[in-house]
BARO-308135 format. One line per 8 residues: number of its first residue (from 1); their letters; for each residue x, y, z of N, C-alpha, C, CB. Coordinates in pm, whole numbers, plus 50000, padded with zeros to 5 digits. Glycine has a CB too. Example, Ala and Ser with C-alpha at 12.3 -4.5 7.8 and 13.67 -1.06 7.14 Angstrom:
1> as> 51319 49431 50780 51230 49550 50780 51320 49670 50780 51131 49553 50905 ~ 51285 49775 50708 51367 49894 50714 51290 50003 50787 51408 49940 50572 .
***
This chain:
1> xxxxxxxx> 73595 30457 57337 73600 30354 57441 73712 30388 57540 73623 30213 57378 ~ 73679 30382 57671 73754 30432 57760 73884 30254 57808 73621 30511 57899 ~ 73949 30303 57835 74088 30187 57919 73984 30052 57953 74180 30272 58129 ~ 73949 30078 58080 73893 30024 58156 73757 29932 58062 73864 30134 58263 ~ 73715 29970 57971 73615 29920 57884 73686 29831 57771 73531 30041 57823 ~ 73787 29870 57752 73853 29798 57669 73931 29695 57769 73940 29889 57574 ~ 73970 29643 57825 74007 29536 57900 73886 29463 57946 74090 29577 58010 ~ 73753 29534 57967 73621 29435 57982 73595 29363 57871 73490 29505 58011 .
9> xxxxxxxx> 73623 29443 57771 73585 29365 57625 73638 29229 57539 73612 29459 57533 ~ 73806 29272 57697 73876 29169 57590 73910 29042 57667 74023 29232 57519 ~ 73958 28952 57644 73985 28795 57675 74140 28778 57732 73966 28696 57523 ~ 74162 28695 57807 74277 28617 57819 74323 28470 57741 74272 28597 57946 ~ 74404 28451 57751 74462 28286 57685 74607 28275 57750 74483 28275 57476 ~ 74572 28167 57832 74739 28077 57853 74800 28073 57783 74763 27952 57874 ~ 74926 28111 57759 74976 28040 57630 75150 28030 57747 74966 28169 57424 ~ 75166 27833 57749 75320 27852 57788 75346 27896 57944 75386 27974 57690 .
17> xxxxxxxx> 75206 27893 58028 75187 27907 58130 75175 28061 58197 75267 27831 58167 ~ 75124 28157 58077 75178 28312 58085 75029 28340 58000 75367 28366 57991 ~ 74978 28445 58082 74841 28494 58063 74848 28608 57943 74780 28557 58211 ~ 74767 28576 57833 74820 28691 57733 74664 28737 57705 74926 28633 57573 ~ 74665 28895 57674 74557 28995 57663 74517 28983 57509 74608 29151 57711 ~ 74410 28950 57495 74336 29021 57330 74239 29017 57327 74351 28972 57196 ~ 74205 29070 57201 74085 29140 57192 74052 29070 57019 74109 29337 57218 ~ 73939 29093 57025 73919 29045 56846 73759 29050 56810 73980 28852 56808 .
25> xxxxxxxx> 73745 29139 56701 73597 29203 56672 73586 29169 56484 73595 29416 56723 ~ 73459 29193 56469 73442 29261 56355 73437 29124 56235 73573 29382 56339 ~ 73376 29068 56132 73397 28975 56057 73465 29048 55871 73239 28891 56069 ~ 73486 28940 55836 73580 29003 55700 73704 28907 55704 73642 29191 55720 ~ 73801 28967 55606 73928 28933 55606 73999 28977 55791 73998 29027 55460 ~ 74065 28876 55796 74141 28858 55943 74268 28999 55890 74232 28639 55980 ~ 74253 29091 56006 74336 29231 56033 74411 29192 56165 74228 29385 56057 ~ 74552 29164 56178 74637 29148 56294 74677 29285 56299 74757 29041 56286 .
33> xxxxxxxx> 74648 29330 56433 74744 29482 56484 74819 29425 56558 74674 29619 56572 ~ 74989 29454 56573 75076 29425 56651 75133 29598 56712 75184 29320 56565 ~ 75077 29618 56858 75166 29729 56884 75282 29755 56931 75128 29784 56935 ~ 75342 29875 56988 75494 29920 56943 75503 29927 57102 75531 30083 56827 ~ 75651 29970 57164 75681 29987 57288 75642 30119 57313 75811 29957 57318 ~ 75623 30167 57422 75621 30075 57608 75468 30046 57594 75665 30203 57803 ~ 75386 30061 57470 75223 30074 57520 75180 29955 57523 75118 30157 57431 ~ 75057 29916 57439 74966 29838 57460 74909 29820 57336 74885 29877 57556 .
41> xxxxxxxx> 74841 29676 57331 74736 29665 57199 74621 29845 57198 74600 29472 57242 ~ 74599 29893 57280 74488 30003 57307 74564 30111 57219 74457 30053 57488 ~ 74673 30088 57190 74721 30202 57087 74639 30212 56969 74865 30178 57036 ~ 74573 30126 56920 74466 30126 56808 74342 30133 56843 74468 30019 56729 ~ 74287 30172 56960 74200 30209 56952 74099 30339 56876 74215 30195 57034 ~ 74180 30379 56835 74104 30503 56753 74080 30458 56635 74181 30639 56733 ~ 74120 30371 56592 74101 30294 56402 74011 30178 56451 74291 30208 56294 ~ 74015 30144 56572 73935 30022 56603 73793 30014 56563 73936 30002 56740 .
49> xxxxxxxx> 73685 30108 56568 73562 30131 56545 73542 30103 56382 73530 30274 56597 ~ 73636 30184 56290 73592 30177 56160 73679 30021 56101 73635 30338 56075 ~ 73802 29997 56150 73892 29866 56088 73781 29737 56090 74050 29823 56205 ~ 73677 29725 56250 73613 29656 56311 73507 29617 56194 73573 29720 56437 ~ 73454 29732 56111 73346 29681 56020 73401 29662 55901 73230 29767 56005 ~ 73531 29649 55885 73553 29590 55736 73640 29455 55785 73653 29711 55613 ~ 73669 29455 55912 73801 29337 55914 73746 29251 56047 73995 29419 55947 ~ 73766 29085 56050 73797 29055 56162 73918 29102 56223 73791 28944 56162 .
57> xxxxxxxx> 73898 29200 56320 74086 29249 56365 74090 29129 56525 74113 29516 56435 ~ 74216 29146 56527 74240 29044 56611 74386 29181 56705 74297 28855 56502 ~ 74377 29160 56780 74499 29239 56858 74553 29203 56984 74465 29368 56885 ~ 74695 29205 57034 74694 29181 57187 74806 29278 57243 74727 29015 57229 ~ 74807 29235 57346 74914 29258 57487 75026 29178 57461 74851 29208 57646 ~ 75140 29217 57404 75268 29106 57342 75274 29076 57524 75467 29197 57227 ~ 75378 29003 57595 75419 28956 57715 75509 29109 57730 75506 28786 57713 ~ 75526 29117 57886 75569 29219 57951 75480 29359 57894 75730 29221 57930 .
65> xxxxxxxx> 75356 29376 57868 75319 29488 57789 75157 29460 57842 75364 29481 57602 ~ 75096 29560 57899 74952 29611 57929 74902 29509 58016 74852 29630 57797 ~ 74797 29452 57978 74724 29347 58103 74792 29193 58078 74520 29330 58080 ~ 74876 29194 57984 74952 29068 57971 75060 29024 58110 75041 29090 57828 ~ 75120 28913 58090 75199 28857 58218 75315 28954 58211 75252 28684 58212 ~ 75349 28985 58313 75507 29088 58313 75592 29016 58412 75491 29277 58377 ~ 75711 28990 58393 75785 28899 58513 75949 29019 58444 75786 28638 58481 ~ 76035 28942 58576 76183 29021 58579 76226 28926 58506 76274 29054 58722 .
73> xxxxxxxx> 76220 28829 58325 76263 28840 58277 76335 28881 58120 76248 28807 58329 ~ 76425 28836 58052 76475 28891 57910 76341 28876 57821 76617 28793 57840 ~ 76316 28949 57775 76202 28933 57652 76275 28936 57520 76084 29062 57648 ~ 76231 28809 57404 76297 28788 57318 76150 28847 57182 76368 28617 57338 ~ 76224 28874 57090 76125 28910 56963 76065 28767 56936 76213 28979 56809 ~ 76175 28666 56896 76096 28522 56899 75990 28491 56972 76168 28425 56937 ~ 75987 28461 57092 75885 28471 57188 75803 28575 57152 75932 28487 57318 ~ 75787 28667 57129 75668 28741 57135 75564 28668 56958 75729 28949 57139 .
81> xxxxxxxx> 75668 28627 56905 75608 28566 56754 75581 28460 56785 75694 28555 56624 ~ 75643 28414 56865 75541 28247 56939 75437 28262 56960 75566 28178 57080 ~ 75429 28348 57097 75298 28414 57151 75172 28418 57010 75347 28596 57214 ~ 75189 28475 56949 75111 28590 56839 75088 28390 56735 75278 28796 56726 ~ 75164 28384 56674 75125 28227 56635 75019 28116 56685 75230 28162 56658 ~ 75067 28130 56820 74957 28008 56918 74832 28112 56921 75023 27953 57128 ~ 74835 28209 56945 74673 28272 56931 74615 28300 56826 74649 28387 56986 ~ 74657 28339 56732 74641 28245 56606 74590 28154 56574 74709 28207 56572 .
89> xxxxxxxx> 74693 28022 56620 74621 27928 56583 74491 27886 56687 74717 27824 56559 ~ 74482 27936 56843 74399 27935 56919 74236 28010 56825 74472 28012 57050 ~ 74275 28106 56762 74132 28152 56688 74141 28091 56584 74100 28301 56655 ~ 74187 27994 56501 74207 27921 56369 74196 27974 56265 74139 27830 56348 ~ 74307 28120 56293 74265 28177 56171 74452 28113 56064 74221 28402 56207 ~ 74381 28095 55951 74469 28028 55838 74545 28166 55749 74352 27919 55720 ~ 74464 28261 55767 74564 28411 55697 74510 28539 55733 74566 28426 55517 ~ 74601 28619 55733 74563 28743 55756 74637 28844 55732 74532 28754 55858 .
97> xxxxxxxx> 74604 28978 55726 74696 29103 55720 74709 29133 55827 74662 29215 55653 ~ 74824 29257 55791 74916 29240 55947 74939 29400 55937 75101 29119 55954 ~ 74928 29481 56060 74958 29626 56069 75045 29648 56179 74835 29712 56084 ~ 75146 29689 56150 75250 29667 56310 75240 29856 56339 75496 29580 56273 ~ 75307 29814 56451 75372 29966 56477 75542 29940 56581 75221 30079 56597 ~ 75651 30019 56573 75753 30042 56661 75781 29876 56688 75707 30147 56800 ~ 75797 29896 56814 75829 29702 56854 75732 29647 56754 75773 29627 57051 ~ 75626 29614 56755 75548 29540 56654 75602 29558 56528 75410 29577 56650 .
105> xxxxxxxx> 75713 29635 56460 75784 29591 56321 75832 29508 56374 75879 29670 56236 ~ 75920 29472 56468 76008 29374 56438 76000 29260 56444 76085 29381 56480 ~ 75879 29288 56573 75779 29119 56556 75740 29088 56431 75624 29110 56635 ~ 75683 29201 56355 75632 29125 56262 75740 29088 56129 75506 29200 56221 ~ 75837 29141 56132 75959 29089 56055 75990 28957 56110 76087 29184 56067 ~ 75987 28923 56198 76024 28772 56245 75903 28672 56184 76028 28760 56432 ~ 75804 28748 56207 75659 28658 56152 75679 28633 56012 75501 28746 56164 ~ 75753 28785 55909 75744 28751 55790 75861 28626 55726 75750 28883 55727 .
113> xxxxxxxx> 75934 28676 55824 76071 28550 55799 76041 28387 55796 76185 28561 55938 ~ 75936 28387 55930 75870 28243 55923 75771 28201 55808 75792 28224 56049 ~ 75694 28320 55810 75606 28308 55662 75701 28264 55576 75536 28452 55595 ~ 75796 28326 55507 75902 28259 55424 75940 28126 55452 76018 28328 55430 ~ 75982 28120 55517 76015 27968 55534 75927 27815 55555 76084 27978 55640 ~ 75791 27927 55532 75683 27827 55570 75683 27749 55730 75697 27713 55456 ~ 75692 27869 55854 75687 27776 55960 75612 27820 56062 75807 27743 56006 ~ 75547 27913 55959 75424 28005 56078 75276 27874 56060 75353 28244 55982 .
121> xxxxxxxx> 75231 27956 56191 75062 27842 56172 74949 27953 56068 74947 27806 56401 ~ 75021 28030 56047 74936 28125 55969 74985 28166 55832 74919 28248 56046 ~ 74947 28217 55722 75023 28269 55633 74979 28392 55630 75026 28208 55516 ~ 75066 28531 55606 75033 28654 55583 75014 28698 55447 75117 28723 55638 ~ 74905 28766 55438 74857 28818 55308 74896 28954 55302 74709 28805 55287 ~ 74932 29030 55361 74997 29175 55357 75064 29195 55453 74916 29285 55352 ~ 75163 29304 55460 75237 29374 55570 75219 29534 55552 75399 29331 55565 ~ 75155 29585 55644 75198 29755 55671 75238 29783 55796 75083 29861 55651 .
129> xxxxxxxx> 75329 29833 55756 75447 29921 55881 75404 30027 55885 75613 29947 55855 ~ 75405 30098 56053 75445 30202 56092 75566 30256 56138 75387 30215 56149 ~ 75548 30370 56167 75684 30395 56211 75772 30295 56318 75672 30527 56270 ~ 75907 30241 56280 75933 30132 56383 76097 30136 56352 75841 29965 56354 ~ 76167 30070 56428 76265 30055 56397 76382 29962 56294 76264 30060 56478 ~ 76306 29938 56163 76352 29832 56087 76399 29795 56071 76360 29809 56034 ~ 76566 29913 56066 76709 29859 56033 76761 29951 56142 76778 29879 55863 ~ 76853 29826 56224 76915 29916 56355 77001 30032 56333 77005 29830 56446 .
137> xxxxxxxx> 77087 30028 56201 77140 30160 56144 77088 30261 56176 77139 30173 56022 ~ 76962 30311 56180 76853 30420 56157 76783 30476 56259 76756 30378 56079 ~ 76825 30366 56330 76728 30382 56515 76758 30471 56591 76745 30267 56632 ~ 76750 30549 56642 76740 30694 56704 76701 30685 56847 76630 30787 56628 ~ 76770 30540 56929 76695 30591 57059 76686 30698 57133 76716 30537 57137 ~ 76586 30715 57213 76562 30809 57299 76700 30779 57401 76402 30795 57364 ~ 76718 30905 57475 76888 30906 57594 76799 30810 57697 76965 31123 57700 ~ 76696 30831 57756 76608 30760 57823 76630 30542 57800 76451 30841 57752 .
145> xxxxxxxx> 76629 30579 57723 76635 30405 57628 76758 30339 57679 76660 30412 57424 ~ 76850 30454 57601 76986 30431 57627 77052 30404 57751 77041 30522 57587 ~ 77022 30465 57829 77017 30466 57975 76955 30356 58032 76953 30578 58024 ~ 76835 30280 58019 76745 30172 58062 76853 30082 58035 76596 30145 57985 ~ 76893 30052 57928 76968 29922 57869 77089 29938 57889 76954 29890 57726 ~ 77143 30019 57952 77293 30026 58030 77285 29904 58130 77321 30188 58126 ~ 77392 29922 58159 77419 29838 58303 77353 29892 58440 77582 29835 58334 ~ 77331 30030 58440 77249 30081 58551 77072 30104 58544 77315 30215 58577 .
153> xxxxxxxx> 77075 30029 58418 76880 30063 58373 76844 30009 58519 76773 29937 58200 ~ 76861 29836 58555 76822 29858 58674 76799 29890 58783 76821 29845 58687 ~ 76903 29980 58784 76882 30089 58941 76800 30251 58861 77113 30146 59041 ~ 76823 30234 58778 76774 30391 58725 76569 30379 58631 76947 30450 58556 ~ 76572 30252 58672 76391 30199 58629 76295 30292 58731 76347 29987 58676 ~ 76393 30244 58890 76312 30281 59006 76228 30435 59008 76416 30275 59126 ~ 76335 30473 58944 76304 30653 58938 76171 30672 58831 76469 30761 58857 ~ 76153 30591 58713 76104 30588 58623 75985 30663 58686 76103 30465 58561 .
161> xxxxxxxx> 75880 30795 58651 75726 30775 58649 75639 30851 58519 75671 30839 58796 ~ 75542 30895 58535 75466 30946 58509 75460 31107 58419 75428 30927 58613 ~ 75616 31178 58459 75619 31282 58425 75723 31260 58331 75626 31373 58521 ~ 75801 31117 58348 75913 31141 58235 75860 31061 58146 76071 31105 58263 ~ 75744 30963 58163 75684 30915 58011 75594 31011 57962 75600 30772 58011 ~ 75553 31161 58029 75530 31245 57967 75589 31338 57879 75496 31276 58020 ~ 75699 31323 57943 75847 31411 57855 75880 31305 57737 76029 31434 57978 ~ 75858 31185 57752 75956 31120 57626 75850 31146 57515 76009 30927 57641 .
169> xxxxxxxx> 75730 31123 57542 75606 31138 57480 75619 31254 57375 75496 31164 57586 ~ 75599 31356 57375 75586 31444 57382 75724 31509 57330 75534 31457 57489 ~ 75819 31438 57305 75927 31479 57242 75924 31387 57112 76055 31468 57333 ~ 75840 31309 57128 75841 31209 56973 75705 31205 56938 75898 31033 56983 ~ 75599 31281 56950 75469 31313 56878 75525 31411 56780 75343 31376 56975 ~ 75447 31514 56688 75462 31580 56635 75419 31712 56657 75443 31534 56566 ~ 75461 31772 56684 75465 31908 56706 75380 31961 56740 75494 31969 56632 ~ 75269 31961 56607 75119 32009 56583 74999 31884 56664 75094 32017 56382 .
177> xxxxxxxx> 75044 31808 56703 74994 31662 56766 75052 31597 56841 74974 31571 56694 ~ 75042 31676 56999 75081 31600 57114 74989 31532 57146 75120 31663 57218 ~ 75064 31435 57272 74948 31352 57325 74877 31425 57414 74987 31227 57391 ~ 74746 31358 57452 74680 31437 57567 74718 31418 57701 74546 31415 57571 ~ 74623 31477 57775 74641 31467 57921 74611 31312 57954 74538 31574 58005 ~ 74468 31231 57904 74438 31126 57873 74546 31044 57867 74373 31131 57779 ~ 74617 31057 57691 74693 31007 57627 74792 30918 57747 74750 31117 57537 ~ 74839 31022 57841 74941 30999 57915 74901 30912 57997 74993 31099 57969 .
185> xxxxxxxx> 74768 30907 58078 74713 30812 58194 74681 30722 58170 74625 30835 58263 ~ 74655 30657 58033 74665 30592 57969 74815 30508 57946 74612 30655 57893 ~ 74909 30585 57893 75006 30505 57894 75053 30470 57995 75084 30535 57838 ~ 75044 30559 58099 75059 30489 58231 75052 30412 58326 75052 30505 58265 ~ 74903 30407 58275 74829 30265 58361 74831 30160 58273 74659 30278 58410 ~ 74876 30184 58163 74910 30021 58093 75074 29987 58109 74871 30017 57897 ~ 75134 30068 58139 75308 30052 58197 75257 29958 58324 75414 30240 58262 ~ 75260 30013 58424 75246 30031 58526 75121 29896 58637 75213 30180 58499 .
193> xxxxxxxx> 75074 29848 58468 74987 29728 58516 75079 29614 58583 74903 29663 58384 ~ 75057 29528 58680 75090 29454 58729 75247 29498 58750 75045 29347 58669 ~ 75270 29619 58783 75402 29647 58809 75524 29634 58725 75423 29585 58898 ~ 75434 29716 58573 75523 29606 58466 75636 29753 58431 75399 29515 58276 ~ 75591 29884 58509 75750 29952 58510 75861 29954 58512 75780 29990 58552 ~ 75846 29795 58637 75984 29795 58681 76056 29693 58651 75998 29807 58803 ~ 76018 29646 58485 76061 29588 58379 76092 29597 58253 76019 29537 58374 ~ 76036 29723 58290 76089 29793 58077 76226 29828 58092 75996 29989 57994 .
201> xxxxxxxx> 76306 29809 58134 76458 29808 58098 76478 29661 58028 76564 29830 58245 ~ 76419 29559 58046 76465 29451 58036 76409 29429 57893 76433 29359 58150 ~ 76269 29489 57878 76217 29502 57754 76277 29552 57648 76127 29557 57760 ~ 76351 29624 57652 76468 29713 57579 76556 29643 57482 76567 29772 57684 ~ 76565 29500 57547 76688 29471 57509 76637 29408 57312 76765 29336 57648 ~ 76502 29456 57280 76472 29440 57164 76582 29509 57053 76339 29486 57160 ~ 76644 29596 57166 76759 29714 57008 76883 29615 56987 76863 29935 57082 ~ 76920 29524 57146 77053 29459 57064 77003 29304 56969 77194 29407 57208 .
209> xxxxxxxx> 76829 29291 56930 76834 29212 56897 76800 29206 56770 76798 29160 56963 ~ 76799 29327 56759 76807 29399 56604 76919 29377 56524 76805 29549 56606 ~ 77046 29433 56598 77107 29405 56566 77147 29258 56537 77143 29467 56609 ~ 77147 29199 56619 77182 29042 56649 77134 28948 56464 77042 28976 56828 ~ 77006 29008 56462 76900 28946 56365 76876 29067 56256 76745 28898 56452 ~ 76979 29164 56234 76988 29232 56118 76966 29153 56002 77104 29292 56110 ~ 77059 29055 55927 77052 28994 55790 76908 28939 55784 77169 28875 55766 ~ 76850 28870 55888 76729 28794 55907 76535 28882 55905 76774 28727 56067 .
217> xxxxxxxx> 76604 28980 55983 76483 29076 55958 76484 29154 55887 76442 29140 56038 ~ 76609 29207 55826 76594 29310 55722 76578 29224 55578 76734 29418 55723 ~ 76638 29095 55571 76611 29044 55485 76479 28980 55418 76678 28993 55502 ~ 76399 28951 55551 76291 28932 55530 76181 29035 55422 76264 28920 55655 ~ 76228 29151 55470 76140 29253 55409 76212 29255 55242 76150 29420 55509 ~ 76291 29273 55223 76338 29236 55094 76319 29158 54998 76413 29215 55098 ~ 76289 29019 55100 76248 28928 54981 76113 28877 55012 76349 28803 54955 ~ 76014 28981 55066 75892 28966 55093 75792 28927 54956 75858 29092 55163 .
225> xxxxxxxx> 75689 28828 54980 75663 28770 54868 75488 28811 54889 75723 28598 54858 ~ 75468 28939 54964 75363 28965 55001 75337 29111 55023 75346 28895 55095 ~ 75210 29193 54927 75190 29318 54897 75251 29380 55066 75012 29347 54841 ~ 75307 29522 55083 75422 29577 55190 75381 29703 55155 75601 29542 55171 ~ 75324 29777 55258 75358 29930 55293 75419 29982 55395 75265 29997 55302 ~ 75472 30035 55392 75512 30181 55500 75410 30301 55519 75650 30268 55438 ~ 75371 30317 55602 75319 30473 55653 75411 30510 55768 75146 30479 55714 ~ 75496 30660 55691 75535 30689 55854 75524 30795 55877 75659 30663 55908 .
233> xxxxxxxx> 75522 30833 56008 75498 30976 56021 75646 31066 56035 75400 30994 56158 ~ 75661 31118 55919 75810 31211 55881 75902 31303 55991 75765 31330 55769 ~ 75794 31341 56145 75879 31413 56150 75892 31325 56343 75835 31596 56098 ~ 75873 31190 56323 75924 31125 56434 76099 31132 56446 75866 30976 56423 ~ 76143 31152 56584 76278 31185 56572 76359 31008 56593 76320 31320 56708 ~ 76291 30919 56603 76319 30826 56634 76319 30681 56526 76251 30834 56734 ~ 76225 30745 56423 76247 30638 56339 76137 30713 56176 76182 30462 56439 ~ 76196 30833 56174 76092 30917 56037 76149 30942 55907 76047 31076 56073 .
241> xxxxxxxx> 76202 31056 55905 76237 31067 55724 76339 30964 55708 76311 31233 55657 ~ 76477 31021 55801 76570 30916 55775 76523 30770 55786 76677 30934 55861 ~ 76507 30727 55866 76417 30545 55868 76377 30535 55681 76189 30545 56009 ~ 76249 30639 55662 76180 30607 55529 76293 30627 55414 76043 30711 55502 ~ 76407 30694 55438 76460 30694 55322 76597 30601 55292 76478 30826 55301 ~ 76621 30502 55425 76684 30382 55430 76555 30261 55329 76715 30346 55622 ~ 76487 30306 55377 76327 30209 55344 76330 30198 55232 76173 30264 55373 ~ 76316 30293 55128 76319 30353 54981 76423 30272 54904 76361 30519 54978 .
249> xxxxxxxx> 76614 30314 55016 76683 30260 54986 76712 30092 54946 76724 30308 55050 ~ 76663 30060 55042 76645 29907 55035 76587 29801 55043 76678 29875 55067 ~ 76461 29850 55004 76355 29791 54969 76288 29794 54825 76281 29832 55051 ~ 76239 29692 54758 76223 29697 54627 76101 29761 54557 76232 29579 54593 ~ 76092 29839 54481 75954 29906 54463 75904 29971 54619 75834 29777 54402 ~ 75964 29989 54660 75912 30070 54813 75786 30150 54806 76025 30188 54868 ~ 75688 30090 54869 75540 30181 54863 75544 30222 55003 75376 30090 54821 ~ 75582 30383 54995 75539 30452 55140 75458 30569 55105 75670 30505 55238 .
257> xxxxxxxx> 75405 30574 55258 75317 30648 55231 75364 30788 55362 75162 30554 55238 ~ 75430 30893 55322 75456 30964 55373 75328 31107 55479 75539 30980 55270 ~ 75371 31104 55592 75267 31203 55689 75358 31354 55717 75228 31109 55872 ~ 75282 31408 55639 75402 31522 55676 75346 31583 55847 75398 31686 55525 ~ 75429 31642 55913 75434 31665 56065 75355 31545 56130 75365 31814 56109 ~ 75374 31483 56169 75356 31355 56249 75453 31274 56283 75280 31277 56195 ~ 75450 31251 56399 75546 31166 56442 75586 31004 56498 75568 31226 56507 ~ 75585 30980 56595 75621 30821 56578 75509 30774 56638 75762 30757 56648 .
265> xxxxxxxx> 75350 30841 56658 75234 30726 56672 75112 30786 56552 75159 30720 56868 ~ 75194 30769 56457 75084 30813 56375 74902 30760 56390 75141 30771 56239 ~ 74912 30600 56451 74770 30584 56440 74719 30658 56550 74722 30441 56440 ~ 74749 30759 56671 74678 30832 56799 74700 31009 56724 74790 30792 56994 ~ 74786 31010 56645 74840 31151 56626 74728 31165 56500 75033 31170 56586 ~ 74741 31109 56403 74634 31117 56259 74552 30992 56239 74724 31133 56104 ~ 74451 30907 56289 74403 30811 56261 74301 30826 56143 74364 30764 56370 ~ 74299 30936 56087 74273 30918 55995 74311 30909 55846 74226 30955 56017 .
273> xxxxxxxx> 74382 30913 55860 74513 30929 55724 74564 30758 55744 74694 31085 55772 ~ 74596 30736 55882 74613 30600 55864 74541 30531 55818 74632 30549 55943 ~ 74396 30538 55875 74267 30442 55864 74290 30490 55677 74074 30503 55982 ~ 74301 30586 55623 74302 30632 55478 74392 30559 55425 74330 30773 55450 ~ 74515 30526 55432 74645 30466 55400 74632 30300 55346 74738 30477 55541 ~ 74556 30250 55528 74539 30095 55515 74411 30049 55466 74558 30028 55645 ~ 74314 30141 55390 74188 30105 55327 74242 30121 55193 74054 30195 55364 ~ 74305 30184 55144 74396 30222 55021 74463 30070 54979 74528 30350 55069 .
281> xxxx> 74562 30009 55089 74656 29959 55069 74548 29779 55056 74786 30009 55195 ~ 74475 29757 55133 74394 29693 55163 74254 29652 55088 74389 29739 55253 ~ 74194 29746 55069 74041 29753 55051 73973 29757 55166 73986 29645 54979 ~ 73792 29796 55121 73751 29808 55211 73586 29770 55175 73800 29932 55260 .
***
């Protein structure tokens, strides 16, 4: 399925006066994909075809991200778990499994925290992680990142295009599995929707809120009261062996599922090992 077909396919919903993107196929147990930064729910499109006939999957556009609303301001992880809740409860679904990737861990660590506390409109029946940034200890931004979330990200966004989200790309795939030519026009035109380039600095500010909400999200996963995998791809420079072997560290019974050469989009780089991983972890 090409970009452009996948935004025909999929729906809008108000939520909070802010237009949010999803998509949702397939009957079964309810499958939430939450994706990772700078892309788009379309990052799963390659698992989408086969997930589709075993799962209702449900997926979106978090805010500031693909055909969703993008505005000049702070984006909070809370808010994006608001978001993801009300559509939710907008499709009435009562439980589901949950597959994050990158930004989408940490959303969904906030989701699992509320699950704990009983204050989600949903309850989660599983968690699998991808590669993401779990514990800010471990996080490996890109100099690019680092730079956005300075004090000069906003004068240094402007410059932002096409050839340096090809370079960042492409330094955090895996070696043997770059992205394509595609890959890239793709990520581009979902940046770049509604002018939402010249807002990913502001999007950024997800790393100091890692920190901020360390005890809270890392804790969550700890005292998770709901079957938990990891798949990551080992040789991401941004969140791979080291990440998985903090993971191991402090997490109880740690079930990962290790990708040797792959890097931080394992579901575009190997979708099939993933799609293998979460039918494993899952059923099918």
């Amino acid at each position: 399925m090409q970009l452009n077909q996948w935004r025909d396919n999929g729906q809008f919903l108000n939520i909070n006066h802010q237009r949010v993107f999803y998509q949702t196929e397939g009957k079964g147990p309810v499958l939430l994909l939450i994706h990772g930064y700078p892309t788009a729910s379309f990052d799963w499109i390659k698992l989408w075809p086969a997930l589709t006939k075993a799962f209702r999957c449900v997926t979106l556009d978090m805010l500031g991200f693909g055909f969703s609303t993008k505005a000049p301001k702070k984006y909070l992880i809370k808010e994006q778990a608001a978001v993801i809740s009300a559509l939710m409860e907008h499709l009435k679904v009562s439980h589901a499994h949950v597959l994050s990737h990158d930004y989408g861990d940490t959303v969904a660590q906030e989701l699992l925290a509320q699950h704990l506390e009983k204050s989600l409109s949903f309850s989660i029946s599983s968690l699998h992680l991808l590669n993401g940034g779990l514990f800010p200890e471990t996080h490996r931004a890109l100099p690019i990142q680092k730079l956005l979330l300075s004090p000069i990200g906003g004068l240094l966004i402007r410059f932002l295009n096409k050839n340096a989200i090809r370079k960042s790309m492409h330094n955090i795939f895996g070696r043997n599995t770059p992205p394509s030519n595609r890959d890239i026009d793709d990520f581009w035109a979902l940046i770049t929707e509604n002018n939402g380039h010249k807002y990913m600095h502001l999007l950024l500010d997800y790393m100091k809120q890692r920190k901020q909400y360390r005890e809270r999200w890392v804790g969550a996963l700890q005292n998770a009261n709901v079957p938990m995998r990891l798949t990551a791809g080992i040789a991401d420079p941004i969140s791979g062996a080291h990440m998985v072997a903090r993971y191991r560290a402090l997490i109880p019974k740690a079930d990962v599922v290790e990708l040797a050469d792959i890097g931080h989009y394992p579901q575009i780089e190997s979708a099939e090992m993933v799609l293998e991983s979460v039918f494993e972890f899952i059923g099918n």
